[in-house]
N, C-alpha and C positions, 0 to 999 in steps of 0.2 A: 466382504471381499478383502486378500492379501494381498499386496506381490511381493514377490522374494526378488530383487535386485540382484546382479551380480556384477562383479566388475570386467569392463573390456579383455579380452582375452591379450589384445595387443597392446600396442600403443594409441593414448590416447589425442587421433587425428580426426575432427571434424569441423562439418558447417554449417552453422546453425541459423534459420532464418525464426527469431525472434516473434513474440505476440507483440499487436499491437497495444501501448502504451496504455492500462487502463483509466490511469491517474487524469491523464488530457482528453481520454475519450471522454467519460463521464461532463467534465467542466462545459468540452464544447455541445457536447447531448442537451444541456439545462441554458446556454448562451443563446444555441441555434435555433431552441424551444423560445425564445426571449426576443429573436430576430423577425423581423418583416418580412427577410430574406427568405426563399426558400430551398438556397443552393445545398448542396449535399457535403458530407464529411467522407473522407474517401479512406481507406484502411483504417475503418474502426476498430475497439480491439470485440471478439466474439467472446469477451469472459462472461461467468456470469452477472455478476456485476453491470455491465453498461447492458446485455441485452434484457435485464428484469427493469431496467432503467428506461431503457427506448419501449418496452412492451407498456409501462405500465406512463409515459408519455403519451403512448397511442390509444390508449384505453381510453371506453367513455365510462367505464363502470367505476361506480362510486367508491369500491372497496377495491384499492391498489395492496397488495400482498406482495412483496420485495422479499421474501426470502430471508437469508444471511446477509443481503447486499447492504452493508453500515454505510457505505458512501452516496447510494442510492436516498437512505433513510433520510440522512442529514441534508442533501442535496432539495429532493422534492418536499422535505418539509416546509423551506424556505421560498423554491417555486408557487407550491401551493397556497403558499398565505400570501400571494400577490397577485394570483389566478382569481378571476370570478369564478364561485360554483363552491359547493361542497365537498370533500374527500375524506374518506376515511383511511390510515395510511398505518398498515398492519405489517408483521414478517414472521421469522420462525423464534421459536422459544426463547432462544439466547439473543435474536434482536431484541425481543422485550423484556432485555437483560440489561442491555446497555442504556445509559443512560443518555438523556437528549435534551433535559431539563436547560441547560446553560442554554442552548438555541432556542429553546418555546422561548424563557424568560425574556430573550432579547426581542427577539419577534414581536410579541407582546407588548412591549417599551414602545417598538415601532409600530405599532395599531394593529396588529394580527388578533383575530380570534381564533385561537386552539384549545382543545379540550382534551384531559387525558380520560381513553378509552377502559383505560385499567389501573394500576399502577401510578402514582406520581412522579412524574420523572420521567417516567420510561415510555417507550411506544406500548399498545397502540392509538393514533392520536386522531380526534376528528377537526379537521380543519373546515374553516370556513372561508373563502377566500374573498379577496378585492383589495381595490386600490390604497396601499399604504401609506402613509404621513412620511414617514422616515425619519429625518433628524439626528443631534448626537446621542451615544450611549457608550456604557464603558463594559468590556469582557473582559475575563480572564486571558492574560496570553500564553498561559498553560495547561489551556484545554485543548481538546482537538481541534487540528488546523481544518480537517471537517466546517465544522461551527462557525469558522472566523472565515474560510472560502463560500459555504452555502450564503452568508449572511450580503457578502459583497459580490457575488454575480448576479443579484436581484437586488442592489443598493441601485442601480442606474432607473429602474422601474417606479424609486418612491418619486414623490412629489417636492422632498426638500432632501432628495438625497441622502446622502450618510457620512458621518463624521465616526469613525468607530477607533476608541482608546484602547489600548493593550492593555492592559495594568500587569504588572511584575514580569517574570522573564516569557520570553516570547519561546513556545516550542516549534517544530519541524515550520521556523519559516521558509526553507524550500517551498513549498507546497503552499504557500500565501503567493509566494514571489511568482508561481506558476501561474495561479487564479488572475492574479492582478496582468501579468505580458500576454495573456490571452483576449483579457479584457480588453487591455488598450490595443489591442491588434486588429480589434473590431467594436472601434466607434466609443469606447469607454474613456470618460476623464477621470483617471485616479490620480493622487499625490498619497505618499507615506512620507511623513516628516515625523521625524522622531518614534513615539510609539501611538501615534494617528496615522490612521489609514482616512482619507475621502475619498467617497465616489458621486462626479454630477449625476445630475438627476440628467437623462437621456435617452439615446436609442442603439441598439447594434444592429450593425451592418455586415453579417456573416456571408461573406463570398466566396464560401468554399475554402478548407482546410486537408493535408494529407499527415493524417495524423504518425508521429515516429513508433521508435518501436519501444518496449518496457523496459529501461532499465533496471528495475525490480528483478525482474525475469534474467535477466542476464548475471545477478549475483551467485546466484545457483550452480552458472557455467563458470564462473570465477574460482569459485568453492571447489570444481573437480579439477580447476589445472593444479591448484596450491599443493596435492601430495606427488604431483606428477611431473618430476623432470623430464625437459623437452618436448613434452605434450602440445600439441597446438588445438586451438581451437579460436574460428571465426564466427565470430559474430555480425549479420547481416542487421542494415538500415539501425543501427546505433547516428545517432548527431553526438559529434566531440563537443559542439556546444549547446548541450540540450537546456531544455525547460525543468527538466528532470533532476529533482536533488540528490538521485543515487546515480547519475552518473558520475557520484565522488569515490566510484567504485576503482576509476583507473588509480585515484592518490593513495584512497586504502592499501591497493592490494601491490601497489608498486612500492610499500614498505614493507612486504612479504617478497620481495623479488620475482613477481610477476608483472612483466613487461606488455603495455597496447599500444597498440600501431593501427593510426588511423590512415584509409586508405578509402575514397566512395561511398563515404558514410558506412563504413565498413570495421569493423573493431578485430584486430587477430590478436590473440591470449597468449604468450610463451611464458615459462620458467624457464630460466637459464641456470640460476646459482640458487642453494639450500640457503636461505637466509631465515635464519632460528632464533629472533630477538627473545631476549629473558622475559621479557613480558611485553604484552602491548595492551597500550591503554586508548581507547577514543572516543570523543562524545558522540551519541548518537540523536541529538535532540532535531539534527536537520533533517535524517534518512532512518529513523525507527524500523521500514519494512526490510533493513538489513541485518536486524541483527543476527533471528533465527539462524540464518545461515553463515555469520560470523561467527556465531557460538558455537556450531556444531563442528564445524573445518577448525577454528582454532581449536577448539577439547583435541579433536582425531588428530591433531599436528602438534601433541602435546607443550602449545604455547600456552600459557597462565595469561588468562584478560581481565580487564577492568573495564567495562563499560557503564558511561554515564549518559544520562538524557533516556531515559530509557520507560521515565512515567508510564507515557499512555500506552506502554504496550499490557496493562493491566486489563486494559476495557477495551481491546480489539476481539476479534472473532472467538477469540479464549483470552483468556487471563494468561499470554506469551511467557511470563515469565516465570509460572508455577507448571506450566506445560515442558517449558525447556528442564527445570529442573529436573521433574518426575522421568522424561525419556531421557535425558543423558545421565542421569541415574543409572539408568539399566543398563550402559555402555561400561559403567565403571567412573563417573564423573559427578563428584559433587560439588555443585552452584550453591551460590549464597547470593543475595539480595536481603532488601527491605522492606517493609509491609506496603509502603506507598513504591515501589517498583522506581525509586531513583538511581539506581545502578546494577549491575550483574556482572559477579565476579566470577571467577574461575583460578583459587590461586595453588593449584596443582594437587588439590588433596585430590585420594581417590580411592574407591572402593571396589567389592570383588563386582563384577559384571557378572548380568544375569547372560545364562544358555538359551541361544536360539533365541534372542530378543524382539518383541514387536514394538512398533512405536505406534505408537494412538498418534493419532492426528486432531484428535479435538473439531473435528466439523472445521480446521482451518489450514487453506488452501498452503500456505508458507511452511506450516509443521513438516507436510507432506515432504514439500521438497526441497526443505533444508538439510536434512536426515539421509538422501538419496549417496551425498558424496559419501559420507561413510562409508559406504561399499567398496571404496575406493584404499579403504585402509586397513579395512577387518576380511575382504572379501566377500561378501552379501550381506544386505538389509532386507529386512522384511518389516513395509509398511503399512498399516489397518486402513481400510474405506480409501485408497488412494482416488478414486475417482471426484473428489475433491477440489483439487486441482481445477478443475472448471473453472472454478472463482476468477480464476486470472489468466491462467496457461493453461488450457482446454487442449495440446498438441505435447506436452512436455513426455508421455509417456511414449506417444512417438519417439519425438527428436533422442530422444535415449537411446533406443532401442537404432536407429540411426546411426548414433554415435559408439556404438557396437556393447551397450550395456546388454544383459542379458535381463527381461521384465519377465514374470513368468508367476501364471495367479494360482496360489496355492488353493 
């Protein structure tokens, strides 16, 4: 399947009521599994992600099959080996791509029995589960924050707790910082001093949560006001002070001169001034699920980037950064990186653009809809297998069409 994008015929004026937050669904789905409690999570998000997550939580069947869902993977792997019972904990092709090795290895450390299914390293994996020892152990703090979150929302469960070391530079600690206020929001003693995390050994006391909306999701809508003087666009149930390390979205893009105004947990988007710096450069090691759409709104707003922290987006749903290459290629735009994906540049070379362009999406939900604003500066896109998008924003071809895009399936 195609669709051919096209851009609003008007001006661009809408209101957008946002998915809910995958990143906090998932943590409290594996917390509230961990709780005594049995109170409910109340606007969880419907991606697919968190609902292959709650399906295969509810399952009594030995083979859980998660799909693409990489946070699922990392998450129930870590559940599971402190569950009594057996699991076997399988996905699709390119899940058993990625690798998972750093989390068995730790597990392991701490009394887990796992076995790999196929592959070393990789899913899929048979666990065996029960009551863990726990104790200290030392990770990389430049693997996925995956790994270092699944590892401490099931550290309250061991018997001597968790004492877990970062060693060398820490990546997307957002998303540690999220794990950890979640935790202590219900019944968890954590300390991080220096680059130790602890967590006591104890119990949560989940009494119901209403979870926000995605700021992930929301960089997409960021991405079509930037070529759009006086465009507006709201943003519904955003928190200005989220848990969320891309709500660092309001600082990015307020040095592109795009202005947010909080109002009712309410976000509204204006450009006022064409603000065209010579280049922008930012690290991305807190908020990595931004870049895709960084890179694609700055290429079309002919700014030259430099982005760093940019590692792990090698071994997410694609290899992000050989993916962004190959499709902005076809616009006219040639990227450069490194083998180990520690930066992505854009420094204004470019080339002829291909006719009537498609962009592959790679089986990954963000390709899809980083690529969309484009439409917004050539006139229409046209994106491969867009139904994709479920991953996270299951509504986005909606809200477009909404917001007066024109979607239309070749």
């Amino acid at each position: 399947m195609i669709y051919k994008v096209s851009r609003p015929k008007g001006s661009l004026h809408t209101t957008i009521s946002l998915p809910a937050s995958k990143s906090i669904s998932n943590r409290l789905l594996i917390i509230h599994a961990l709780s005594a409690n049995t109170s409910g999570i109340e606007n969880l998000s419907e991606s697919d992600d968190t609902v292959l997550m709650k399906r295969a939580l509810k399952s009594v069947d030995l083979v859980k099959d998660i799909g693409h869902g990489g946070t699922a993977m990392r998450f129930l792997t870590a559940f599971y080996s402190c569950r009594e019972g057996v699991v076997n904990l399988t996905g699709s092709d390119r899940m058993k791509e990625r690798p998972i090795g750093p989390l068995v290895d730790a597990l392991r450390l701490l009394g887990a029995e796992i076995n790999y299914l196929g592959n070393k390293g990789f899913p899929p994996l048979g666990i065996k589960g029960k009551k863990l020892s726990g104790g200290a152990i030392d990770i990389k703090g430049n693997i996925s924050s995956q790994f270092i979150s699944a590892l401490l929302m099931v550290a309250p469960t061991f018997e001597k707790g968790l004492a877990l070391t970062l060693k060398g530079d820490v990546v997307s600690s957002a998303y540690i910082k999220m794990t950890l206020s979640l935790m202590n929001q219900y019944g968890a003693e954590t300390k991080w001093t220096e680059n130790t995390i602890k967590v006591a050994p104890g119990n949560y006391k989940l009494d119901g949560y209403t979870v926000e909306s995605d700021w992930s999701a929301a960089s997409y809508w960021y991405a079509m006001i930037l070529p759009e003087l006086h465009a507006k666009i709201t943003l519904c149930h955003l928190e200005k002070d989220s848990l969320q390390g891309d709500s660092d979205l309001v600082n990015i893009f307020q040095k592109l001169g795009v202005v947010t105004e909080f109002k009712n947990k309410t976000a509204s988007l204006q450009k006022f001034t064409n603000i065209i710096p010579g280049r922008f450069e930012y690290d991305f090691t807190d908020s990595p699920d931004l870049v895709q759409s960084m890179a694609v709104i700055l290429s079309m707003s002919a700014i030259p980037f430099k982005f760093t922290g940019t590692q792990t987006l090698r071994i997410k749903e694609t290899d992000r950064i050989a993916a962004l290459q190959a499709e902005l290629k076809k616009l006219g735009f040639i990227l450069t990186s490194d083998p180990a994906g520690s930066y992505l540049e854009w420094s204004g070379k470019r080339c002829d653009p291909e006719k009537n362009p498609l962009i592959n999406t790679y089986h990954d939900h963000r390709m899809a809809m980083a690529f969309v604003p484009a439409a917004l500066v050539l006139g229409e896109i046209r994106i491969d297998a867009p139904l994709v998008v479920s991953k996270s924003y299951p509504g986005f071809w909606k809200d477009l069409k909404k917001a007066g895009f024109g979607v239309e399936e070749e």
